[in-house]
C-alpha positions in Angstrom: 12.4 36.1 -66.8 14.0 34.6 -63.8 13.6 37.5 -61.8 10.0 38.3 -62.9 9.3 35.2 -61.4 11.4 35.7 -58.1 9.0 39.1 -57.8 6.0 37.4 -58.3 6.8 34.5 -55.4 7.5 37.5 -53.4 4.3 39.2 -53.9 2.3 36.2 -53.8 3.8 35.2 -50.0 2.8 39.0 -48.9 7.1 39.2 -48.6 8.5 42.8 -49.5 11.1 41.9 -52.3 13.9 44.0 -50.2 13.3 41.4 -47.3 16.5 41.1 -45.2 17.4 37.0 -44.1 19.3 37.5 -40.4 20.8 34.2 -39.3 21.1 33.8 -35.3 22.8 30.5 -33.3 23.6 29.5 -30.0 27.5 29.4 -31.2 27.3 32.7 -33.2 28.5 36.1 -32.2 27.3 39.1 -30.5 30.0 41.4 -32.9 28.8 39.2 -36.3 26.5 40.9 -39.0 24.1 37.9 -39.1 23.7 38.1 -42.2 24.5 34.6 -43.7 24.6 31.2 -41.9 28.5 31.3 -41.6 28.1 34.4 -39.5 25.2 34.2 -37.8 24.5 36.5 -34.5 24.7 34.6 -31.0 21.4 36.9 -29.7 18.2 36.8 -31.2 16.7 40.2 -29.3 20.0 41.8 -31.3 18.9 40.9 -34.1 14.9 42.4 -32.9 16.5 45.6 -31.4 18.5 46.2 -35.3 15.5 45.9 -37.0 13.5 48.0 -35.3 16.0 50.6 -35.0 16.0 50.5 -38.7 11.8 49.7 -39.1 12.2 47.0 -41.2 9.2 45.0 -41.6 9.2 42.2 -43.4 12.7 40.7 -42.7 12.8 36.9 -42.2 15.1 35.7 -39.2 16.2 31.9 -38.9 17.3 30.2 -35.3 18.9 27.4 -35.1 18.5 24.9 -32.4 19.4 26.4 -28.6 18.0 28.0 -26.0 17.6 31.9 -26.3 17.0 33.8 -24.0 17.1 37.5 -24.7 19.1 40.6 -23.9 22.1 39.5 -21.1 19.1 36.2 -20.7 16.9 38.3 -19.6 14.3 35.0 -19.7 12.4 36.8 -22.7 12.0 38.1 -26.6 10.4 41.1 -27.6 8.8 41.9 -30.8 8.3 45.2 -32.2 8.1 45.0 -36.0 6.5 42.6 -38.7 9.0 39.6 -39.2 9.2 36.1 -39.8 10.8 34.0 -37.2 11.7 30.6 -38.3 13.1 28.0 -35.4 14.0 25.1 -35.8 17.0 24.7 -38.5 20.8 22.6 -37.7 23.9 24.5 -36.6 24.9 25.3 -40.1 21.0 26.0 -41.6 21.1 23.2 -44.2 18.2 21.7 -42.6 14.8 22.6 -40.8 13.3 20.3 -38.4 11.9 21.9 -35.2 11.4 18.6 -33.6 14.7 17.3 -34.1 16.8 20.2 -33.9 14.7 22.5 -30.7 15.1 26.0 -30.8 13.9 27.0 -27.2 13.0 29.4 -25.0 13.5 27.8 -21.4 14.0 29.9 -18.8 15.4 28.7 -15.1 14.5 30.2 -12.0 17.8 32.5 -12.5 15.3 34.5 -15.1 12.5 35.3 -12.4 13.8 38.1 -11.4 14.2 39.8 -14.9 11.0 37.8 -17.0 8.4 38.9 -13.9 4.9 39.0 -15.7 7.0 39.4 -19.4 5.5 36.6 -21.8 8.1 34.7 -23.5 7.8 36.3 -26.6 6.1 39.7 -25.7 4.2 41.4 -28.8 4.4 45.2 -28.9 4.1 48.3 -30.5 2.1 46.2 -33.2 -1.1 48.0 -32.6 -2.5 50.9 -34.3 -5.6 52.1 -32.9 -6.5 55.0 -35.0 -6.5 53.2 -38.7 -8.7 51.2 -39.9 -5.8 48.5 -42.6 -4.4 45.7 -41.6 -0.8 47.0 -40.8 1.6 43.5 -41.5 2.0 39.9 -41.0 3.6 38.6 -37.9 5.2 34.8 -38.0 6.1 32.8 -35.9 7.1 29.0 -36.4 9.3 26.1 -35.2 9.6 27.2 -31.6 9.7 25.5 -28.4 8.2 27.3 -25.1 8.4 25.9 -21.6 7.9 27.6 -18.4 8.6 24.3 -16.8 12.2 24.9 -15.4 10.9 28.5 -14.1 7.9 27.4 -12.2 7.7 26.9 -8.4 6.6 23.1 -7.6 6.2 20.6 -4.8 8.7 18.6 -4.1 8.3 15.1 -6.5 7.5 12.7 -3.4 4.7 11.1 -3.6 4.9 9.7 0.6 3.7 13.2 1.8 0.0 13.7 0.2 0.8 17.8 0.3 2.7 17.6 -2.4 0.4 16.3 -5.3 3.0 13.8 -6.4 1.0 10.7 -7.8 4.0 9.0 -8.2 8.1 8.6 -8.5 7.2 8.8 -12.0 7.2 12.3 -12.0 9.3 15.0 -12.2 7.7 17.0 -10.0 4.7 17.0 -7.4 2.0 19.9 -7.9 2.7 23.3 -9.4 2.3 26.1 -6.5 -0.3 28.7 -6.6 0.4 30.7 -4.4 2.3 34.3 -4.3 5.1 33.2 -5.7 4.2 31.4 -8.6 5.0 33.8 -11.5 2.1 34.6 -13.9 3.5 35.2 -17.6 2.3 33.5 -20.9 4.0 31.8 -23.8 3.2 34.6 -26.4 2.0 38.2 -25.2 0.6 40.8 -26.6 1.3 44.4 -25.1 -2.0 46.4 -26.0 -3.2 44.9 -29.2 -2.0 43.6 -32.6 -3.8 45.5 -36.0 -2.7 42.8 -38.3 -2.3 38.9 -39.0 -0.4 36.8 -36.9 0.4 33.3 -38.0 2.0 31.1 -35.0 2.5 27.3 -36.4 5.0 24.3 -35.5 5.4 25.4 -32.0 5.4 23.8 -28.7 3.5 25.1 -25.6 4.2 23.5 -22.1 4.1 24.1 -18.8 3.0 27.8 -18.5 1.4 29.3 -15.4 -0.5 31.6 -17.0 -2.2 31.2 -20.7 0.2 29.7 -23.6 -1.3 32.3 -26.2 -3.1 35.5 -25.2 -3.2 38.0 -27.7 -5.1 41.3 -28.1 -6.5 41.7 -31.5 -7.4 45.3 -33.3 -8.0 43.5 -36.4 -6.8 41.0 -38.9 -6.5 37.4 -38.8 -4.4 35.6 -36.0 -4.0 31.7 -37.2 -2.7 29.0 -34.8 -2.0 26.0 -36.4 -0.5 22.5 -36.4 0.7 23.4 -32.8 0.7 21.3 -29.3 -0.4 22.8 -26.0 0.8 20.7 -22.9 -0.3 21.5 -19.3 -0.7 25.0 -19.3 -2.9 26.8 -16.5 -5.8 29.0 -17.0 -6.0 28.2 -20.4 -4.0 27.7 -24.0 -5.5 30.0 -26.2 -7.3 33.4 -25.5 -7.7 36.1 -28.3 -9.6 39.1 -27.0 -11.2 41.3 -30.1 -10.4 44.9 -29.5 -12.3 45.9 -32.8 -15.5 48.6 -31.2 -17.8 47.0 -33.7 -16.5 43.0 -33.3 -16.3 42.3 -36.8 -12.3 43.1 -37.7 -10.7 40.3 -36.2 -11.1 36.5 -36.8 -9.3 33.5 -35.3 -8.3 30.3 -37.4 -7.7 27.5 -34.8 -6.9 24.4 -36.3 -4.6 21.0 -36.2 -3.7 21.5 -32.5 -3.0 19.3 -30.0 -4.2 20.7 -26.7 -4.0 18.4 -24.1 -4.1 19.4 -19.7 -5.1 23.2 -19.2 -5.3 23.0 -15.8 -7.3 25.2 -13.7 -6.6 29.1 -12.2 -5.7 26.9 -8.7 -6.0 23.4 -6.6 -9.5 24.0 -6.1 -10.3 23.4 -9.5 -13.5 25.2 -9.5 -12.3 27.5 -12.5 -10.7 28.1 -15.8 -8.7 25.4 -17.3 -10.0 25.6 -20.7 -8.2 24.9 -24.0 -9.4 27.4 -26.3 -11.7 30.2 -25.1 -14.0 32.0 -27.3 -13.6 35.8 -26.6 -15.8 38.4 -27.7 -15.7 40.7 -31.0 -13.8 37.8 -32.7 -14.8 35.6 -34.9 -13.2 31.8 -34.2 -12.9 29.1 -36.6 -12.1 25.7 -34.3 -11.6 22.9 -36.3 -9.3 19.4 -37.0 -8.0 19.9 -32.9 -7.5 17.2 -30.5 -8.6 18.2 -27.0 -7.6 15.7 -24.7 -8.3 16.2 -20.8 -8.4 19.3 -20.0 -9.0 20.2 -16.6 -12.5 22.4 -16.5 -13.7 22.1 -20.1 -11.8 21.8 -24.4 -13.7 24.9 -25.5 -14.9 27.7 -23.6 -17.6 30.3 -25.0 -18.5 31.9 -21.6 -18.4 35.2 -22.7 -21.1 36.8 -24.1 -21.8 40.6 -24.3 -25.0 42.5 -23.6 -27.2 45.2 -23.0 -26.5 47.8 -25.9 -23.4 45.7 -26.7 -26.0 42.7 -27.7 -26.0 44.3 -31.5 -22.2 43.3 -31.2 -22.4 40.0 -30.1 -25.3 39.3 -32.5 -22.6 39.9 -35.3 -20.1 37.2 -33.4 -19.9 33.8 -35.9 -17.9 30.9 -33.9 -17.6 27.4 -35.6 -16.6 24.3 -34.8 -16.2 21.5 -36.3 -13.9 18.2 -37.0 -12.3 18.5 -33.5 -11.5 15.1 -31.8 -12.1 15.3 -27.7 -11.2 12.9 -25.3 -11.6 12.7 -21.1 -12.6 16.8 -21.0 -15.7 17.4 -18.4 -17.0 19.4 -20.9 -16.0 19.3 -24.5 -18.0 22.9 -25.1 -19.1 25.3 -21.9 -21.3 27.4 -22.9 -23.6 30.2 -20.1 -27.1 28.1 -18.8 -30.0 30.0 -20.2 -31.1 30.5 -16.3 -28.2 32.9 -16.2 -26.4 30.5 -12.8 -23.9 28.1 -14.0 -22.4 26.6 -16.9 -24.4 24.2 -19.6 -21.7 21.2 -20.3 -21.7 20.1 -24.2 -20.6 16.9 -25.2 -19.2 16.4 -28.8 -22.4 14.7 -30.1 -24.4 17.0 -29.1 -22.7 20.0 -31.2 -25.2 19.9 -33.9 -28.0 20.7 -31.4 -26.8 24.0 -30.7 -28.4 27.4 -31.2 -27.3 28.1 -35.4 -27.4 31.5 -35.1 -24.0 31.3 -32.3 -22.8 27.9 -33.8 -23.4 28.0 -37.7 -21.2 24.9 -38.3 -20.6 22.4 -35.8 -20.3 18.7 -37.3 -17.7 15.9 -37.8 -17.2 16.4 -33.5 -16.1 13.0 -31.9 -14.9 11.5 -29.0 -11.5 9.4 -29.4 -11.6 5.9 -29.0 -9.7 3.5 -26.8 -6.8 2.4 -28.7 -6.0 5.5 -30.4 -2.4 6.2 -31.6 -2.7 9.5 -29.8 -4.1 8.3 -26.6 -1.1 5.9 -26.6 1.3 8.5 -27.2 0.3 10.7 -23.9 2.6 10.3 -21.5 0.8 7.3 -19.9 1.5 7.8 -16.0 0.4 11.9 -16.5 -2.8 10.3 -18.1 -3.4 7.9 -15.8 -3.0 10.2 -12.7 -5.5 12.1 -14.5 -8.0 9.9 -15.3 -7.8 9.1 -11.1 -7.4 12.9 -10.0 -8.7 13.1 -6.4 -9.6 16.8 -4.4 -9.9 16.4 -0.8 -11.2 18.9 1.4 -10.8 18.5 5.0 -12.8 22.0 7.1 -12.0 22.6 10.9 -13.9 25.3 12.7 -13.9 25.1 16.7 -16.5 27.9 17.6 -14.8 27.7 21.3 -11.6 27.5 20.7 -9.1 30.2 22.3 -8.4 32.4 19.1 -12.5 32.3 18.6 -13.4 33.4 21.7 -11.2 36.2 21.7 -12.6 37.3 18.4 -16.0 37.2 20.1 -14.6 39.5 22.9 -14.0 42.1 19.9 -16.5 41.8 18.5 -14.5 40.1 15.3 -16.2 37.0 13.2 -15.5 33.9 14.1 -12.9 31.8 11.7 -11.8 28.1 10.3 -10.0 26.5 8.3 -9.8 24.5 4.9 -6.9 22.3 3.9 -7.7 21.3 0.1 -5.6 18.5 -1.2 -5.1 17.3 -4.4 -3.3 14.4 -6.2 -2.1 16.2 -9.0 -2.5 19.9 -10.1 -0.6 21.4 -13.0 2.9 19.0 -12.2 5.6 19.6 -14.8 5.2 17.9 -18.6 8.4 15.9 -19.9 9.2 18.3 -23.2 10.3 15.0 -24.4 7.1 13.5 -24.5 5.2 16.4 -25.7 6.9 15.9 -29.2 5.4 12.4 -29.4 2.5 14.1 -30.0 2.6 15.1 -33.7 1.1 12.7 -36.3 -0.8 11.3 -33.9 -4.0 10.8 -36.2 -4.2 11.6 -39.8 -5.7 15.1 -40.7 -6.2 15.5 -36.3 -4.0 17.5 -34.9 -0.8 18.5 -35.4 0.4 16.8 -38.6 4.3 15.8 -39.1 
């Protein structure tokens, strides 16, 4: 009776009921079989690279608190098979508690030269392109992501106005945009994924380039109870790779996602927390969006032409999200085809039905909040003051210009763009005060 039971849990949870539990710790060993907690392996991406070899979908691996890095810290994890990865648990897995006990993946700026544009968890082989079934469940849960020891900043003195350091406060002046500034995500998908994805309990902070972006053939990808920190160009962007845009449908909900900053200092665009892409469905709901830098939700896309059959079929909802100091809480196109229309919360329920079915219980957050008072109050401040200063120079007689003229060349100036912040490192350790913030808002404890 007992096991009848055991096989009907199993079933239930989608598990296979041969499922394989790996172990994996920052103490373990590379020789270890990792297959209980007293002899757990020392490298997760071992513990990947033996499941793949033997295709074993469905095994469950749990990572204790550390900071992991991948094969010889290569400054990334790649996944190529349906698993469950749980972070999160002690040193001996009696307990689970990814807030207390951090399983990371941090790299430094020794892993730029082995990450390049790798995301920190890079999806692949996951797609199948040719069927038309859902082909596993991907989980992820309990992790901790941050680019911020990787990135290139200014210098954190705030005396020199270059470096976008509002004050000693910080950790760091401005992020660079430049060249150098590596462009890599938190999650990544290589192709596409043709299945569900559930990513929950995480922490996402700091990354130059998207925290989630993930290709989907079809299948559900669910983000929940998460928290998104200063991440630039966006947090969340799931493209829909399904020809007729109704295989693939994003569930978005409990999230914290606070400072996406823009694609650079000039701040003229991206920076959006979640962005609706098209052929996918998106469910948006029970979020906080909290100052983010161009707009909280982003449905700028929109396809046409003999695609508008597809896009007709496209369902986005949102609703019971709190917002609080975005420009825009919703962007949407401007019906005179130039620009961008800028939606406030209370104005959801005016929106066209037929692209927003369901869009009540949207707010704005009051002074006072608990969550408001758990942002990391000099970031917020700095924010709430953020100043872009542009400062052109053009001489049409100088020396270089009237050279130019002799060949025949255009004429040139210049533009120096400062800023007084712009994407400056988030402490980790304030980014956790952000769970159970507000009951049934956000990410819940």
């Amino acid at each position: 009776m007992k096991k009848l039971i055991v096989w009907t849990i199993l079933l239930l949870t989608n598990l296979p009921l041969s499922a394989t539990t790996y172990y994996v710790s920052a103490t373990g060993s590379a020789r270890a079989d990792g297959l209980t907690p007293q002899t757990p392996k020392k490298d997760l991406q071992a513990v990947l690279n033996l499941i793949k070899e033997r295709n074993e979908d469905g095994a469950v691996i749990r990572v204790a608190e550390g900071n992991y890095l991948g094969a010889l810290d290569a400054g990334y994890i790649e996944i190529c098979n349906w698993v469950t990865l749980e972070g999160g648990y002690n040193a001996d897995f009696t307990r689970s508690n990814p807030r207390k006990y951090i399983t990371r993946i941090e790299p430094t700026d020794a892993q730029r030269a082995t990450n390049a544009r790798k995301g920190l968890i890079t999806l692949s082989g996951l797609d199948d392109p040719i069927g038309n079934k859902k082909t596993g469940k991907l989980t992820i849960t309990g992790f901790t992501f941050n680019h911020g020891l990787e990135n290139y900043y200014m210098p954190a003195d705030p005396s020199d106005p270059k470096n976008g350091c509002p004050s000693k406060a910080f950790e760091t002046g401005r992020m660079v945009d430049g060249p150098n500034q590596l462009e890599h995500p938190c999650i990544q998908s290589v192709q596409a994924v043709a299945g569900d994805v559930l990513i929950t309990n995480c922490i996402f902070i700091n990354s130059p380039y998207y925290a989630i972006q993930i290709n989907s053939r079809r299948g559900t990808i669910e983000i929940a109870n998460n928290i998104f920190v200063s991440n630039r160009y966006g947090a969340v962007r799931i493209d829909g790779w399904d020809k007729n845009g109704t295989a693939s449908e994003v569930l978005f909900h409990h999230n914290v996602v606070a400072f996406s900053w823009c694609r650079d200092k000039t701040m003229e665009d991206m920076g959006y927390g979640f962005e609706c892409m098209t052929r996918v469905n998106c469910k948006v709901y029970r979020n906080i969006f909290a100052c983010n830098n161009y707009a909280a939700i982003a449905r700028t896309h929109v396809l046409s032409g003999p695609d508008k059959v597809i896009e007709a079929k496209r369902i986005t909802n949102f609703m019971d999200n709190a917002f609080f100091l975005n420009p825009a809480d919703l962007l949407l196109p401007a019906p005179g085809g130039a620009g961008w229309t800028k939606v406030r919360a209370s104005q959801f329920e005016e929106l066209d039905e037929h692209i927003v079915p369901i869009a009540s219980g949207n707010f704005e957050i009051e002074a006072g909040s608990p969550f408001i008072k758990a942002i990391d109050q000099d970031y917020l401040k700095a924010f709430a003051s953020l100043k872009i200063v542009r400062n052109a120079s053009y001489d049409a007689n100088s020396a270089a210009n009237s050279l130019r003229e002799t060949f025949g060349l255009n004429k040139q100036g210049s533009e120096t763009t400062r800023v007084s912040m712009y994407g400056n490192r988030y402490p980790l350790n304030k980014a956790i005060l952000l769970f159970g913030t507000i009951q049934q808002y956000g990410p819940q404890l």
